[in-house]
VOBA-112293 format. One line per 4 residues: number of its first residue (from 1); for each residue x, y, z of C-alpha. Coordinates in Angstrom, 1 decimal, m for minus. Layout:
<rs>
NUM = X:Y:Z  ...
</rs>
This chain:
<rs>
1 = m36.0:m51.7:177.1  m33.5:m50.4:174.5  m29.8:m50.3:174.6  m28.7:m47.1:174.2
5 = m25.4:m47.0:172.0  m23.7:m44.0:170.4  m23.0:m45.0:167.0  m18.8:m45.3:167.6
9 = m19.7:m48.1:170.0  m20.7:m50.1:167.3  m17.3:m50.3:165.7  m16.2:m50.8:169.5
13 = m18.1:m53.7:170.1  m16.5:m55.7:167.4  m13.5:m55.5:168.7  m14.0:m56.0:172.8
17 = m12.2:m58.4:174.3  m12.4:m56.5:177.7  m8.5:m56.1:178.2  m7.1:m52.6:179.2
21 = m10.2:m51.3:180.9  m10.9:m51.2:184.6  m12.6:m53.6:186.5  m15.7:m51.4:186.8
25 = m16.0:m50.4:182.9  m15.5:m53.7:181.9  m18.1:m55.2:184.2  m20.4:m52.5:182.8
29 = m19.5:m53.2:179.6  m20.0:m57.3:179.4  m23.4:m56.1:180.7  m24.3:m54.5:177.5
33 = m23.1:m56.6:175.3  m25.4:m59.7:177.3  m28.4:m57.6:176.6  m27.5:m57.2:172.6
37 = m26.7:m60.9:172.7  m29.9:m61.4:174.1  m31.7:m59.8:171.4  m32.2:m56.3:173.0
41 = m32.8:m53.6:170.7  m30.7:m50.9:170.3  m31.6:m47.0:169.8  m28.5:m44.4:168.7
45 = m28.3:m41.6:171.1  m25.7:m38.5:170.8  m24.9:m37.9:174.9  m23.8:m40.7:177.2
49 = m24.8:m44.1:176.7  m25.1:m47.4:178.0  m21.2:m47.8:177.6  m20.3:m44.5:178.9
53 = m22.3:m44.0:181.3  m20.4:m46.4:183.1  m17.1:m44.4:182.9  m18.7:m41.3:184.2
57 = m20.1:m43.4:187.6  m16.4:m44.1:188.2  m15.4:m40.1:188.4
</rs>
């Protein structure tokens, strides 16, 4: 299964450290970038990805 990344996030994942996020996003967030480390591929979308989609389950 792809990861599904709009193309900002890119430029965002070079920069993550994880600090300044809460618990929930950041949890979300190591998630995704386990599955790119892991060789996952990734597939550019335009709506909510794999990143924010983890925002919107904290509204």
């Amino acid at each position: 299964m792809t990861v599904e990344l709009r193309g900002h996030h890119l430029l965002c994942l070079l920069t993550y450290v994880g600090n300044g996020y809460s618990a929930t996003f950041s949890a979300a967030y190591d998630k995704v970038v386990e599955r790119l480390n892991s060789g996952k591929e990734v597939e550019i979308v335009r709506g909510p990805d794999a990143i924010c989609r983890a925002l919107i389950a904290e509204e």
